[in-house]
BAKE-778948 format. One record per atom (N, C-alpha, C): atom name; y, x, z; residue in three letters; residue number from 1. Coordinates in nm, 4 decimals, always signed. Layout:
PT   site          v          u          w   code   pos
PT     CA          Y          X          Z    ALA   NUM
...
***
This chain:
PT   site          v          u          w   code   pos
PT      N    -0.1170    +0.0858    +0.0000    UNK     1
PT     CA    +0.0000    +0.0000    +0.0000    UNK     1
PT      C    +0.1228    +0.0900    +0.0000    UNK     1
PT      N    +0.1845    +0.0701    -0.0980    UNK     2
PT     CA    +0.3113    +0.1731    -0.0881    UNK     2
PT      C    +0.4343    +0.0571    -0.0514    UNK     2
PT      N    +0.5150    +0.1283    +0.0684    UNK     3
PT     CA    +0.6146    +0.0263    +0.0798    UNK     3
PT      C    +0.7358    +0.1579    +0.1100    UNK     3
PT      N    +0.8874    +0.1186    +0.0599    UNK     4
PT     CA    +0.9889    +0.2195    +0.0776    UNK     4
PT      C    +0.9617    +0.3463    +0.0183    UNK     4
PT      N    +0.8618    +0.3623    -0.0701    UNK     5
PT     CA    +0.8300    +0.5163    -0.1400    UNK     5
PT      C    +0.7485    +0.5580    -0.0453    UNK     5
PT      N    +0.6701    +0.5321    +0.0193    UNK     6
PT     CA    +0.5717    +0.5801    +0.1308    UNK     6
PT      C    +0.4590    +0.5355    +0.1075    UNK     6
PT      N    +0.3565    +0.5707    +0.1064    UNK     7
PT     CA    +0.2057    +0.4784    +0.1044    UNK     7
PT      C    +0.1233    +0.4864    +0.2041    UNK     7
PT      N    +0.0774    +0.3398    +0.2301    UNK     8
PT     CA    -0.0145    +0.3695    +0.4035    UNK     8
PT      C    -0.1422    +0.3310    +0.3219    UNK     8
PT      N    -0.2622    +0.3850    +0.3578    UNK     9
PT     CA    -0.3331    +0.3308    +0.3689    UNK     9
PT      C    -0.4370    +0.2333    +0.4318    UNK     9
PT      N    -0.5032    +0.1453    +0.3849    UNK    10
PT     CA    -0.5754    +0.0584    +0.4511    UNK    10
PT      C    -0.7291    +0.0721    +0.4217    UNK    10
PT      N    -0.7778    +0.0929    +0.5218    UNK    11
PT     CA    -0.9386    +0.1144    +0.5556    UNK    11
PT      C    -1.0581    -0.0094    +0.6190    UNK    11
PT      N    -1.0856    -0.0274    +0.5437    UNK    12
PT     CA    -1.1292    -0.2230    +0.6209    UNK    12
PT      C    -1.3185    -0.1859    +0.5910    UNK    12
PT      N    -1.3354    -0.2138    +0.7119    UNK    13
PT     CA    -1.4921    -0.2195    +0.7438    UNK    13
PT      C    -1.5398    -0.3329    +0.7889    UNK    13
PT      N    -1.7207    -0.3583    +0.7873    UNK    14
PT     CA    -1.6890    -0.5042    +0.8290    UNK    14
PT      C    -1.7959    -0.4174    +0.9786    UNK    14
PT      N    -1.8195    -0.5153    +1.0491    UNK    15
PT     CA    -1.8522    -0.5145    +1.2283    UNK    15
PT      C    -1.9364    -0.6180    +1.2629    UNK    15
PT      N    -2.0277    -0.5145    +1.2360    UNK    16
PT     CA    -2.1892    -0.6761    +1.2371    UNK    16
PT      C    -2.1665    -0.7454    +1.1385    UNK    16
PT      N    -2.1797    -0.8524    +1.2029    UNK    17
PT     CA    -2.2459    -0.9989    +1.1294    UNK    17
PT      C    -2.1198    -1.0695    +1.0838    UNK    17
PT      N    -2.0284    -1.0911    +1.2051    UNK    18
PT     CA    -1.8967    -1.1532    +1.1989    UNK    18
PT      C    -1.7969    -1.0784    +1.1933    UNK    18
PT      N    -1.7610    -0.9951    +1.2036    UNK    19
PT     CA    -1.6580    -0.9035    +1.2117    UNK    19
PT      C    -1.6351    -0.8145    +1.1002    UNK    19
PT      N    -1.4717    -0.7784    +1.1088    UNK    20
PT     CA    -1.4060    -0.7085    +1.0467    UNK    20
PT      C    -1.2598    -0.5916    +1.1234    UNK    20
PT      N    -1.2651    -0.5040    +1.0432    UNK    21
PT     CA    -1.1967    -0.4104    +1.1054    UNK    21
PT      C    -1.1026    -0.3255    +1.0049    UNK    21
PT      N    -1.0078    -0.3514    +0.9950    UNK    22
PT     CA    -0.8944    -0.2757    +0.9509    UNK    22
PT      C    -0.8152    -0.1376    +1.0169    UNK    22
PT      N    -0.7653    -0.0483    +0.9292    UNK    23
PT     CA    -0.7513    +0.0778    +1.0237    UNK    23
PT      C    -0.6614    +0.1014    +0.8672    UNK    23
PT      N    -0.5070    +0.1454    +0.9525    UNK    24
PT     CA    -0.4222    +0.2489    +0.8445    UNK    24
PT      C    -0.3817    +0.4032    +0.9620    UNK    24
PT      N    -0.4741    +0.4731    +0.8930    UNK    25
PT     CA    -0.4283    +0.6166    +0.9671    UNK    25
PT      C    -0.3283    +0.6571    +0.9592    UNK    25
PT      N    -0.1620    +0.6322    +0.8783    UNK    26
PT     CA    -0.0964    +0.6889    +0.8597    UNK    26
PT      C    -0.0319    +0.6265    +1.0285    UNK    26
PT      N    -0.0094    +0.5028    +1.0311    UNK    27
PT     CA    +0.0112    +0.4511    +1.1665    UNK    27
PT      C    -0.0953    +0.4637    +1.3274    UNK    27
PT      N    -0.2513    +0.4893    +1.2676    UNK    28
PT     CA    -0.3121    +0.4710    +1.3976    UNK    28
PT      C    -0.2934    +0.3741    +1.4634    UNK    28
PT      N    -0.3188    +0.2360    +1.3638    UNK    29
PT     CA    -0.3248    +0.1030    +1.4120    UNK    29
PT      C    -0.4292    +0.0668    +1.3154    UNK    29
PT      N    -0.5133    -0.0632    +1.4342    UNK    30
PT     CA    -0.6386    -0.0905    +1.3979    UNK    30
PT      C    -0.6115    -0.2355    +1.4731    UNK    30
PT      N    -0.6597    -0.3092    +1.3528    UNK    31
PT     CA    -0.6846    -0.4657    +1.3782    UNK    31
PT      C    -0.8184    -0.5135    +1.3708    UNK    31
PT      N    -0.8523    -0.6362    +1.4248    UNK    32
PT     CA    -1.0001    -0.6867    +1.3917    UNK    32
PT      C    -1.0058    -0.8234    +1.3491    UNK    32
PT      N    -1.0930    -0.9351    +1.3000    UNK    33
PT     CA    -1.0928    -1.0612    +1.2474    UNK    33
PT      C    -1.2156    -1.0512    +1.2488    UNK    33
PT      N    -1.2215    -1.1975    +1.1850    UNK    34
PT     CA    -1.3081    -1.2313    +1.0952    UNK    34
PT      C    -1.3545    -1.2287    +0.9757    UNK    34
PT      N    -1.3132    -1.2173    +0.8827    UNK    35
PT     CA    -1.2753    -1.2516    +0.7901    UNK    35
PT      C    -1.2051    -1.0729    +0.6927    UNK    35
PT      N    -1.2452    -1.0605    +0.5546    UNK    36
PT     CA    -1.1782    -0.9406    +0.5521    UNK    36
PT      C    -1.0144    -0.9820    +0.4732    UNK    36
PT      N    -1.0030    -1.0693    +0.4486    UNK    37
PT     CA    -0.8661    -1.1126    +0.3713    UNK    37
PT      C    -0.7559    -1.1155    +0.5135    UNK    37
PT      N    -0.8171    -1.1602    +0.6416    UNK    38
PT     CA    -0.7552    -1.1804    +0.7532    UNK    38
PT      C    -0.6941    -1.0565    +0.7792    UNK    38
PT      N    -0.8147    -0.9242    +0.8029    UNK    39
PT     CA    -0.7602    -0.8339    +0.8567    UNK    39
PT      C    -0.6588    -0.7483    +0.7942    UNK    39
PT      N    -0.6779    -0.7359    +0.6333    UNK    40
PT     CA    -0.6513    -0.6823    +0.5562    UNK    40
PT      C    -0.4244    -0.7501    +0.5573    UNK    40
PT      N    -0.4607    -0.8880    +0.5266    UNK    41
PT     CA    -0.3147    -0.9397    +0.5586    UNK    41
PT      C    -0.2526    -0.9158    +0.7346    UNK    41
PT      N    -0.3050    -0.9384    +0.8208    UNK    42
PT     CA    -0.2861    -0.8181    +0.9130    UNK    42
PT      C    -0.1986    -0.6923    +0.9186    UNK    42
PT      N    -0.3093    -0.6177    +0.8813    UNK    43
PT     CA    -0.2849    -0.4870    +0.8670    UNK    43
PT      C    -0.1030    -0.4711    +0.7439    UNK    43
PT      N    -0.1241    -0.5724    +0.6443    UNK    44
PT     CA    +0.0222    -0.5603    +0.5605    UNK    44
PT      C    +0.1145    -0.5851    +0.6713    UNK    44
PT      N    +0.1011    -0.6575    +0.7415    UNK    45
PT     CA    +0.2352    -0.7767    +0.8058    UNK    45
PT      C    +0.2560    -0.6628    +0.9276    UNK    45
PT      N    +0.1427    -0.5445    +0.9668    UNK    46
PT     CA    +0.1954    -0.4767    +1.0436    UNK    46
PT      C    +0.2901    -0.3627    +0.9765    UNK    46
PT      N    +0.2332    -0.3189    +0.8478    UNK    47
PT     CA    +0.3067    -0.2153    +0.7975    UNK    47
PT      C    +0.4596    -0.2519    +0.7684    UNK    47
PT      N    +0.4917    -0.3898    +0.7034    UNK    48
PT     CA    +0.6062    -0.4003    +0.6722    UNK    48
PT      C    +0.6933    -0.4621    +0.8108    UNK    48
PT      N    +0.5948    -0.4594    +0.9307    UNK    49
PT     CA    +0.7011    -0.4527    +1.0238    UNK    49
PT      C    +0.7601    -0.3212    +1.0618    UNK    49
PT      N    +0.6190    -0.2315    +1.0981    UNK    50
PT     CA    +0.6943    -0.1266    +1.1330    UNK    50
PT      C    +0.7737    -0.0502    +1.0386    UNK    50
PT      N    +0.7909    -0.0519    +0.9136    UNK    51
PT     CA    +0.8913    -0.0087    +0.8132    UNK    51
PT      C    +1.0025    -0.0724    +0.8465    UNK    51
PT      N    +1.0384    -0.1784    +0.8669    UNK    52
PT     CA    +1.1321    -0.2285    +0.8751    UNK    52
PT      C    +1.2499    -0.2537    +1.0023    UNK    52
PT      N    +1.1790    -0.1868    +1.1331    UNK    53
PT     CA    +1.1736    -0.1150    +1.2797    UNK    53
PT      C    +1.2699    +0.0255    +1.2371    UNK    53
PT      N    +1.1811    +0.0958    +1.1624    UNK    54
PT     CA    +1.2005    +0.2494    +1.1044    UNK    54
PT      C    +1.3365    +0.2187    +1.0365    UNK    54
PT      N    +1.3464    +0.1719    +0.9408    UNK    55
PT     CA    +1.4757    +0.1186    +0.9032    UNK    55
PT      C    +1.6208    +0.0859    +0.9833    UNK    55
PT      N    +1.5905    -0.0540    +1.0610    UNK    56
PT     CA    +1.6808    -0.0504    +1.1533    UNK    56
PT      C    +1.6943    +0.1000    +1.2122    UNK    56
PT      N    +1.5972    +0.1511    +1.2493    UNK    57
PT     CA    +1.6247    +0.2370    +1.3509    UNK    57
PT      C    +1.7124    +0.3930    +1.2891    UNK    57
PT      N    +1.6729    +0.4156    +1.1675    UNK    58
PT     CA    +1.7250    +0.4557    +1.1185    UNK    58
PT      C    +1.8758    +0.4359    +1.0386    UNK    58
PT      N    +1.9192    +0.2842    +0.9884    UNK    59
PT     CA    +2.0506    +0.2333    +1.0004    UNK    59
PT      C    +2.1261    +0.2746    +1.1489    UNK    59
PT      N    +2.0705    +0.2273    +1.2432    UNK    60
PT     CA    +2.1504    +0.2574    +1.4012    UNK    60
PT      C    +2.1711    +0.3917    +1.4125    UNK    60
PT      N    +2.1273    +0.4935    +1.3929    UNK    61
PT     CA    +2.1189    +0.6595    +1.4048    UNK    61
PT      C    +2.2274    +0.6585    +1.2969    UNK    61
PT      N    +2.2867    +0.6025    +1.1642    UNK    62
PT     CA    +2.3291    +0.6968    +1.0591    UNK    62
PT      C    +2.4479    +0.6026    +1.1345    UNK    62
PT      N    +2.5030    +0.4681    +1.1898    UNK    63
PT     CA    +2.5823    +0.4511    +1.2363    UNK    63
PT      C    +2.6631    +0.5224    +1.3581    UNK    63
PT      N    +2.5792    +0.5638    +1.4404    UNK    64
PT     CA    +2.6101    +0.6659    +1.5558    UNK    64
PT      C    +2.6242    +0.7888    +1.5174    UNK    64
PT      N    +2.6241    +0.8580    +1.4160    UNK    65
PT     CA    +2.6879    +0.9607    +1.3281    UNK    65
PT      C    +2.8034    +0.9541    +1.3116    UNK    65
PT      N    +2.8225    +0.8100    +1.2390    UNK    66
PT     CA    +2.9564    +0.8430    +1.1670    UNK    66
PT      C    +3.0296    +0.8003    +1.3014    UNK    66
PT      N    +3.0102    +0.7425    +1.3623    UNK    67
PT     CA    +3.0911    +0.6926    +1.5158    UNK    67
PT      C    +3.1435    +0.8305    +1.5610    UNK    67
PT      N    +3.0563    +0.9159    +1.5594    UNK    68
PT     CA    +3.0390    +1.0365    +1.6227    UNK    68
PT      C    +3.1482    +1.1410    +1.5737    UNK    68
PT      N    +3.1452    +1.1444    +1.4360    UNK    69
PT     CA    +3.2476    +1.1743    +1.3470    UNK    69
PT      C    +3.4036    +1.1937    +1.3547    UNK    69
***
């Protein structure tokens, strides 16, 4: 999944009988379901949060620069 020019990957296994398991190493976050469409949408809705965390957080830093200025 490339999001912002970055690409995470997503690693989805299934876990027994019922289970499923998603894993993007670039974050070292790991989800589980049922289902592999579950974990897999999951695992997106986490990446484009934390991109979008990174972002803010990075907007707030380039503002406290120029404050700084």
């Amino acid at each position: 999944m490339n999001v912002g020019g970055k690409e995470y990957e997503i690693l989805i296994r299934r876990r027994g009988e019922t289970g499923y398991a998603a894993f993007c190493p670039e974050l070292e976050l790991i989800v589980n379901g049922t289902a592999h469409v579950q974990v897999e949408e999951k695992m997106r809705q986490l990446i484009l949060e934390h991109v979008a965390k990174e972002q803010a957080a990075k907007g707030g830093a380039e503002v406290e620069k120029k404050e700084q200025s």
